[in-house]
C-alpha positions in Angstrom: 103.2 -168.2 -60.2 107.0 -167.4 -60.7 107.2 -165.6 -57.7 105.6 -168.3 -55.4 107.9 -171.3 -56.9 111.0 -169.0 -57.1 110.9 -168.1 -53.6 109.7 -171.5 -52.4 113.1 -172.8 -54.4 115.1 -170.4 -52.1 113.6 -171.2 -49.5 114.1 -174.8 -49.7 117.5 -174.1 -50.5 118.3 -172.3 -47.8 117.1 -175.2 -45.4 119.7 -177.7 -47.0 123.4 -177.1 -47.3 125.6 -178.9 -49.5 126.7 -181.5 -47.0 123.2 -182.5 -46.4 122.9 -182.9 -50.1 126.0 -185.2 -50.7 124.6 -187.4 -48.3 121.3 -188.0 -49.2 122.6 -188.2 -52.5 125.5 -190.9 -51.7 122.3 -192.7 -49.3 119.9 -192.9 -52.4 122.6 -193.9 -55.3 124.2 -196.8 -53.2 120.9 -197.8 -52.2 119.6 -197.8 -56.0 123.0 -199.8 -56.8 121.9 -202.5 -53.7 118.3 -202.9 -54.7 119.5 -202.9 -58.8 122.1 -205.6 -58.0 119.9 -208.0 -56.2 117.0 -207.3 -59.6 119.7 -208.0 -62.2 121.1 -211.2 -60.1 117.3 -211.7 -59.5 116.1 -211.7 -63.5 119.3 -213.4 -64.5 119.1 -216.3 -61.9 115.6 -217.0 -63.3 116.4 -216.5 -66.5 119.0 -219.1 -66.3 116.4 -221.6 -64.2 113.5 -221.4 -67.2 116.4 -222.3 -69.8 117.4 -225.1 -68.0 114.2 -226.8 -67.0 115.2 -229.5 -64.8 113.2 -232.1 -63.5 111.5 -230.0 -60.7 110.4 -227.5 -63.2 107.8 -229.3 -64.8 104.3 -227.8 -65.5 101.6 -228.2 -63.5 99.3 -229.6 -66.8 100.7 -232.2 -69.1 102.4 -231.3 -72.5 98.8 -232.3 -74.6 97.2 -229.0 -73.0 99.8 -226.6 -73.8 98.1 -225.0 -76.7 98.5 -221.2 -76.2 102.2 -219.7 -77.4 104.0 -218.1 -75.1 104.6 -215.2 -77.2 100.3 -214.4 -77.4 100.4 -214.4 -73.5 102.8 -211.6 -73.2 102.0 -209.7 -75.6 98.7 -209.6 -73.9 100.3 -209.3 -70.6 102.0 -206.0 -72.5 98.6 -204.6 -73.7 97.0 -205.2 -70.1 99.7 -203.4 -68.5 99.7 -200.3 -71.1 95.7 -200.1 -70.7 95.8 -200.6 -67.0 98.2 -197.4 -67.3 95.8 -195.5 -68.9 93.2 -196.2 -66.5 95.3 -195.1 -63.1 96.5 -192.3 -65.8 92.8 -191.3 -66.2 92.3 -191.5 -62.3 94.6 -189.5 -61.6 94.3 -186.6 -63.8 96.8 -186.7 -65.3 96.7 -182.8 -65.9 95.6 -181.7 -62.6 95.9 -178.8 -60.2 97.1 -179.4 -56.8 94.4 -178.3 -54.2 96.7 -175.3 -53.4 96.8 -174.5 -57.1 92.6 -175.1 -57.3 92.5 -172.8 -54.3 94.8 -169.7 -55.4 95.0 -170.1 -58.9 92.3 -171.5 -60.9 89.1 -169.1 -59.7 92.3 -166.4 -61.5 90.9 -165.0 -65.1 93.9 -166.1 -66.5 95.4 -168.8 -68.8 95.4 -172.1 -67.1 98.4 -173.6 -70.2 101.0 -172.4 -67.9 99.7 -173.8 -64.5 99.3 -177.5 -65.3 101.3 -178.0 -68.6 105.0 -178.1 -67.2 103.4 -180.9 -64.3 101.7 -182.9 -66.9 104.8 -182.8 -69.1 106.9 -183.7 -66.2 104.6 -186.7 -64.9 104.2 -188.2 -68.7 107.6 -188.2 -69.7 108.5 -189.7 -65.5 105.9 -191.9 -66.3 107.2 -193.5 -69.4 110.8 -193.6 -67.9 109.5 -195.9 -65.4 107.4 -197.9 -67.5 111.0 -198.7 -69.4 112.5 -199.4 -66.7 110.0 -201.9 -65.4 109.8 -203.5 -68.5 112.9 -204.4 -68.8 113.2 -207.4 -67.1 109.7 -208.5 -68.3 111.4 -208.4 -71.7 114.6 -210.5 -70.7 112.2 -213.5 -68.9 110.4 -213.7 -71.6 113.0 -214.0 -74.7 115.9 -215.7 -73.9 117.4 -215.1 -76.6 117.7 -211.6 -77.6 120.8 -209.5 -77.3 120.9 -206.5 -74.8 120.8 -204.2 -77.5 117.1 -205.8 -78.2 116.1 -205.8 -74.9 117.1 -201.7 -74.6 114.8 -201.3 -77.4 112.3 -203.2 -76.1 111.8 -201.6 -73.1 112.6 -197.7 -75.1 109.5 -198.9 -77.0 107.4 -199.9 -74.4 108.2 -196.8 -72.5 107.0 -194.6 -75.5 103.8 -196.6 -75.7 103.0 -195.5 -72.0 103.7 -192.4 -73.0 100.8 -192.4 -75.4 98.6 -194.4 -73.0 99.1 -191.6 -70.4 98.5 -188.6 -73.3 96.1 -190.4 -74.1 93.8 -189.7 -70.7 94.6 -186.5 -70.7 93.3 -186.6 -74.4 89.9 -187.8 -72.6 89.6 -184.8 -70.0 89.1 -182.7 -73.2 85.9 -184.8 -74.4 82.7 -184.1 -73.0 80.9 -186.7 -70.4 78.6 -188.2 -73.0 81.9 -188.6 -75.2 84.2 -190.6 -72.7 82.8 -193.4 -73.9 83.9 -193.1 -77.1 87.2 -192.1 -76.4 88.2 -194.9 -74.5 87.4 -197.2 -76.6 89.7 -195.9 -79.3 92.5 -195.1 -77.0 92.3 -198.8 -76.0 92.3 -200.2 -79.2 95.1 -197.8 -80.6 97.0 -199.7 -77.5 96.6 -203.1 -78.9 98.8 -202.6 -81.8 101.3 -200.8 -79.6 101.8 -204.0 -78.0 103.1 -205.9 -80.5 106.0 -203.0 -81.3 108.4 -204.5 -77.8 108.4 -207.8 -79.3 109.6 -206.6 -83.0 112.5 -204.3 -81.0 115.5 -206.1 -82.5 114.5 -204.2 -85.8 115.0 -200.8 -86.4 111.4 -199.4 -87.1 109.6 -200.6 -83.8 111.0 -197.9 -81.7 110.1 -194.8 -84.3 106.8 -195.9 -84.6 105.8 -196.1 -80.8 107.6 -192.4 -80.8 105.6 -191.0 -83.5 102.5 -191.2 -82.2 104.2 -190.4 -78.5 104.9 -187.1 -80.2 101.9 -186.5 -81.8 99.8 -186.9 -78.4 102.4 -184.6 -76.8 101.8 -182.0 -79.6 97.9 -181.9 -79.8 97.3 -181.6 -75.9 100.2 -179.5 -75.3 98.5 -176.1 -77.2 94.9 -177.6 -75.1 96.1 -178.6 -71.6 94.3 -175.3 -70.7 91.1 -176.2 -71.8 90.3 -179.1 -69.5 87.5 -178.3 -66.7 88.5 -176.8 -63.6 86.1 -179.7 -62.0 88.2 -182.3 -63.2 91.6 -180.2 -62.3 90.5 -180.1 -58.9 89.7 -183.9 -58.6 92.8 -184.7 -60.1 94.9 -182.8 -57.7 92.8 -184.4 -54.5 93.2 -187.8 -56.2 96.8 -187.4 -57.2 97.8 -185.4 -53.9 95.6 -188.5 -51.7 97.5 -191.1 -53.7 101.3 -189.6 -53.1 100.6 -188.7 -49.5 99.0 -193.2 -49.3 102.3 -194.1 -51.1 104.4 -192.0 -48.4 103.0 -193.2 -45.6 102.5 -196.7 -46.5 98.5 -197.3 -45.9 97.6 -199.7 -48.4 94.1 -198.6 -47.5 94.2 -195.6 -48.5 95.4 -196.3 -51.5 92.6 -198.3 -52.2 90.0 -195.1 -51.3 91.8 -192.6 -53.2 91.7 -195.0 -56.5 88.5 -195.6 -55.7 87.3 -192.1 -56.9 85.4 -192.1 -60.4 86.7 -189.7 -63.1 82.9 -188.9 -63.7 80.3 -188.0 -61.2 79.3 -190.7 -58.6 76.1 -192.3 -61.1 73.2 -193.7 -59.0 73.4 -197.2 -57.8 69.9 -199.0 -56.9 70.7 -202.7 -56.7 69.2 -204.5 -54.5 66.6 -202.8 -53.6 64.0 -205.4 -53.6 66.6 -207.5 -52.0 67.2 -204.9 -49.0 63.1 -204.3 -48.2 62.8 -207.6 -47.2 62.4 -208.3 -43.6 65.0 -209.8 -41.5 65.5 -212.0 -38.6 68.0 -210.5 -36.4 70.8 -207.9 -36.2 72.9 -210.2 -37.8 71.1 -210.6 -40.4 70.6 -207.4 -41.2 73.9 -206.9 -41.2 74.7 -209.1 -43.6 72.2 -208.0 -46.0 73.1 -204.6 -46.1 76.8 -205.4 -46.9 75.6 -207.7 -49.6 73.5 -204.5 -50.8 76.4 -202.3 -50.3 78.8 -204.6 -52.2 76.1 -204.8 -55.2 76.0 -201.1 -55.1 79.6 -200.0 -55.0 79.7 -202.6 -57.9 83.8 -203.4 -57.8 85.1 -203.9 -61.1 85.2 -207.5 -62.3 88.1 -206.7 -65.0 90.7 -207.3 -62.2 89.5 -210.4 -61.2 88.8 -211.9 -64.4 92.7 -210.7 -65.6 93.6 -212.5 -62.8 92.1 -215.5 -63.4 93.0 -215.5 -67.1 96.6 -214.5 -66.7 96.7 -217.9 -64.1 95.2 -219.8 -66.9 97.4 -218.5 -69.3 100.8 -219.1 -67.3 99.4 -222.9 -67.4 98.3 -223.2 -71.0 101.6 -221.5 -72.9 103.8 -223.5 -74.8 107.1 -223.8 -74.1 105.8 -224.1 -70.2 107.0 -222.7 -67.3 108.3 -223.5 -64.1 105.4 -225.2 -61.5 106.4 -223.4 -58.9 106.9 -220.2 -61.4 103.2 -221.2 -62.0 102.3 -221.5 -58.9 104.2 -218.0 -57.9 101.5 -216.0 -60.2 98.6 -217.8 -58.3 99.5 -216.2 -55.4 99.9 -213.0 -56.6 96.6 -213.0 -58.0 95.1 -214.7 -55.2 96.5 -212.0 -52.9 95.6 -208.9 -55.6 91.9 -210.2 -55.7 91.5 -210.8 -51.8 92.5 -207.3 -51.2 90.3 -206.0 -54.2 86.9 -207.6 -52.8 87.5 -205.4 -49.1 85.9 -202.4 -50.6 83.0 -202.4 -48.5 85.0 -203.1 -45.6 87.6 -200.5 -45.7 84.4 -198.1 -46.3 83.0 -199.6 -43.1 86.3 -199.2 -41.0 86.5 -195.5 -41.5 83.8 -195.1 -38.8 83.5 -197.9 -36.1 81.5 -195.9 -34.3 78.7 -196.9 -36.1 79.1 -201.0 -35.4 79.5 -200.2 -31.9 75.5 -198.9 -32.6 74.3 -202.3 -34.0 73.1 -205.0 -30.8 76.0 -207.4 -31.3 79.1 -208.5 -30.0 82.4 -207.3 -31.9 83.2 -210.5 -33.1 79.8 -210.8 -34.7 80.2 -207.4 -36.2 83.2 -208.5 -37.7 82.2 -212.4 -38.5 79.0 -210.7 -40.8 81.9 -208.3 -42.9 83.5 -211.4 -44.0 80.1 -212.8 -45.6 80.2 -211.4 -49.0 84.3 -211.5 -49.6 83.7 -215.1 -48.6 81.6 -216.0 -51.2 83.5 -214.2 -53.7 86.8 -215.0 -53.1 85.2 -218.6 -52.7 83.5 -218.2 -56.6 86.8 -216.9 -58.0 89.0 -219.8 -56.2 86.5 -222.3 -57.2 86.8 -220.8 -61.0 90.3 -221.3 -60.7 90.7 -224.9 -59.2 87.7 -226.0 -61.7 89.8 -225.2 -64.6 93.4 -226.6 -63.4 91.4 -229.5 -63.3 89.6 -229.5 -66.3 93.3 -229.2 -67.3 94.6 -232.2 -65.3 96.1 -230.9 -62.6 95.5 -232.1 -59.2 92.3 -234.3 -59.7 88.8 -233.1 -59.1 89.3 -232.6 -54.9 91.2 -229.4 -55.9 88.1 -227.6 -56.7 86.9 -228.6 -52.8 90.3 -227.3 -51.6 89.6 -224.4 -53.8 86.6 -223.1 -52.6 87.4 -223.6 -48.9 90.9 -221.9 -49.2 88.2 -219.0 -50.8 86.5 -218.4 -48.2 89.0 -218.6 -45.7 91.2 -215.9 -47.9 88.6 -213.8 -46.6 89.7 -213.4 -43.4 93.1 -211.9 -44.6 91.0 -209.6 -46.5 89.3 -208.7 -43.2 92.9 -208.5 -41.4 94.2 -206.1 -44.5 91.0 -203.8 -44.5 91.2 -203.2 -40.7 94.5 -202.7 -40.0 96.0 -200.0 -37.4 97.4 -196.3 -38.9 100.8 -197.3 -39.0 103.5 -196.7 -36.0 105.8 -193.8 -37.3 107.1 -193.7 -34.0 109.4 -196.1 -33.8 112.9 -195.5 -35.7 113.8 -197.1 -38.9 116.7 -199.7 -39.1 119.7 -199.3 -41.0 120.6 -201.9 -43.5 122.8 -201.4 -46.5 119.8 -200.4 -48.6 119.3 -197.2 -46.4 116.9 -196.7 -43.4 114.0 -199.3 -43.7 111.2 -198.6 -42.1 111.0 -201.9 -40.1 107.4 -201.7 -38.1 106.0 -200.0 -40.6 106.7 -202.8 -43.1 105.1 -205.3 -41.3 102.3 -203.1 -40.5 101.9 -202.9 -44.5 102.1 -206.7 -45.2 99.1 -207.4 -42.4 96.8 -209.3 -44.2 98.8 -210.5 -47.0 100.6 -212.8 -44.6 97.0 -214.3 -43.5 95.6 -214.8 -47.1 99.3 -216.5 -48.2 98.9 -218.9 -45.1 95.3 -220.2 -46.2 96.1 -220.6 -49.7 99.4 -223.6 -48.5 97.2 -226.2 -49.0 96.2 -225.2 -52.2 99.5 -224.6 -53.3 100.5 -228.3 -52.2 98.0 -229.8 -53.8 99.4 -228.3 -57.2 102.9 -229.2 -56.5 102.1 -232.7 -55.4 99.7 -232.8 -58.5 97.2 -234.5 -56.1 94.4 -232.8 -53.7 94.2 -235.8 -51.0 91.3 -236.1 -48.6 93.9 -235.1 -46.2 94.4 -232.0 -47.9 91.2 -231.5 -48.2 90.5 -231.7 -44.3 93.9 -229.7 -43.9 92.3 -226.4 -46.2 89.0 -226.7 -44.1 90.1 -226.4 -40.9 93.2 -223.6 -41.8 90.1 -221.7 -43.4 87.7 -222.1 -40.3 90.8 -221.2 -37.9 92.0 -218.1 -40.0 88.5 -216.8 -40.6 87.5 -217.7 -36.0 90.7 -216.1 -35.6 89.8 -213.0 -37.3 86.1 -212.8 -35.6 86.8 -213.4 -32.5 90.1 -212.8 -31.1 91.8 -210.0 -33.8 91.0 -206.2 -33.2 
């Protein structure tokens, strides 16, 4: 092992001289300094705009609904975002064997503590660094008041948290199947009071206490990083390795497939059985019933949805309120992050499309049946959504109409996102103060988004003009039928 990295550290060496270095390294710090500037002015500018509140940031709800403090909303937001770490952490290893490693090294008789303990070290510790960083400006939004110094020890806090969160998995590679159970639950709820340590940061003791138990995870899988099975080394490596090589080339889909892969073996799915038997009255309709069954089998997880559609909720609800179009800002987002979570079957299908050229029907038939089932669930969740706003007084009771048809038309961006092309590395990137930006390939990666952002303007009207008028109303229906007769028939 110190042979292989040694020489394959001279050997990279000897490819680069020190001029090439300098470069790349004067490229990457003033692009950092470009992209850090614009953040800073970024936070800062909104910061200023929520203390201000002038009289187009109003809420979307009136005042008498407010009832949720602010400060319960992000400290929830904080424990979602430390679990939701833990689960990509468990995903993707986190101690793993790259599948050059599984091949060469693990069938050895030897002691695996050396082969994946430096990696996992390194990926925790990078892991935590980022997590600080990202919290950051998360912690100067939401209190306006607190000192740098408060918001440095936020974020040193919150960084040792994810620390523990991504020990933690590799705590639960050690347990045995029947015991994963178990062991997520408790690393979950040993989360929850981690939490609350960011928001107590302009005392001294917050900060030790999310170290000490970052330590302590360190120490006890440190002397046991050896002892995890070479199965789940192996899938690791092809998850983490899959995941890097997505993020490098910019396929969004792939993404989506390599986090798709189950820490546990793939458990049998027979929903829909009864359903599926049933006899059927044309291609088409068989189609569409066994993409309903294949939806109901892959069974996507609900929890992102449902976060979703209680962090909207909640953005509405706290007390003191937000911006509207702040408001309406996290709608999107979670519009767009649960349009391109119902594609799974989809992006499944579009692997081989040899096999719809087998079926007797026209293309845009083919296609038109894949956007049955993210119709009606994208149309539910929407419809959730609008029914609550106004429950809440916003909008009026057409929003829930508008709702559910901009649904079912977000669809069709779902159907644009799944589907799209390998991206074009052929054409050259352009340069822009930032460094080269890979242009093409950009807009190749935000195909879909752009469709499912253009159905949900009428919604987003409707919420600004607190009022869904039948011309709204007529406006969403037709944008949704276009988008989605668009996407059938005319888009490859």
């Amino acid at each position: 092992m110190a042979f292989t990295r040694g020489t394959a550290r001279r050997y990279n060496r000897s490819r680069s001289s020190l001029r090439d270095v300098l470069l790349d390294l004067y490229a990457s710090v003033l692009g950092l300094g470009c992209v850090a500037a614009i953040a800073v002015s970024f936070v800062l500018a909104l910061r200023d705009q929520i203390a201000e509140r002038g009289v187009m940031e109003r809420s979307l709800v009136d005042s008498r609904w407010q009832v949720l403090p602010a400060e319960v909303l992000w400290v929830l937001l904080t424990y979602v975002g430390l679990a939701s770490l833990a689960v990509l952490a468990r995903r993707l290893g986190p101690v793993a064997a790259s599948p050059a490693e599984a091949v060469w090294w693990l069938p050895l008789p030897l002691d695996r503590r050396p082969l994946v303990l430096p990696a996992f070290l390194r990926r925790t510790l990078a892991a935590g660094l980022a997590a600080a960083v990202a919290y950051l400006p998360f912690s100067v939004l939401t209190d306006l008041q607190r000192q740098p110094a408060g918001h440095l020890l936020a974020a040193a806090a919150f960084g040792a948290m994810a620390i523990v969160a991504a020990a933690g998995a590799a705590v639960m590679q050690l347990a045995p199947q029947q015991h994963q159970p178990g062991r997520r639950a408790l690393l979950l709820a040993c989360l929850l009071p981690g939490a609350v340590l960011p928001f107590l940061a302009p005392a001294a003791w917050p900060l030790p206490a999310a170290l000490a138990p970052a330590i302590g995870v360190l120490a006890y899988i440190a002397p046991r990083a050896g002892s995890v099975p070479g199965a789940d080394l192996t899938r690791g490596g092809a998850v983490s390795g899959h995941v890097h090589a997505s993020l490098f080339f910019l396929e969004a889909n792939e993404l989506h497939r390599a986090l798709a892969v189950e820490p546990r073996g793939a458990r049998q799915r027979r929903w829909g059985d009864g359903f599926h038997a049933r006899p059927v009255r044309g291609a088409f309709h068989a189609l569409v019933r066994a993409d309903v069954v294949a939806y109901l089998r892959l069974r996507p997880p609900l929890t992102g949805p449902l976060l979703s559609l209680a962090t909207c909720v909640g953005v509405v609800l706290i007390d003191p309120a937000l911006p509207a179009m702040l408001q309406i800002a996290v709608m999107v987002i979670a519009g767009c992050a649960t349009a391109a979570g119902s594609g799974r079957v989809i992006r499944r299908t579009a692997l081989i499309p040899e096999l719809d050229a087998l079926v007797p029907l026209a293309p845009w038939q083919v296609r038109l049946s894949r956007l049955v089932m993210p119709a009606m669930a994208l149309a539910c969740w929407m419809g959730g959504l609008t029914g609550i706003l106004a429950a809440l007084g916003a909008a009026g009771p057409l929003l829930v109409v508008v709702g559910v048809a901009a649904g079912a038309g977000m669809a069709a961006g779902t159907l644009r996102a799944a589907a799209r092309p390998a991206t074009d590395w052929s054409r050259p990137p352009v340069e822009t103060p930032f460094g080269p930006v890979p242009r093409d390939q950009l807009s190749t990666l935000l195909r879909g988004t752009d469709l499912t952002v253009l159905v949900m303007v009428p919604v987003m009207l409707a919420l600004f003009l607190d009022a869904a008028s039948p011309m709204l109303v007529l406006a969403q229906l037709a944008l949704s039928a276009g988008a989605i007769a668009f996407q059938a028939r005319f888009a490859k």
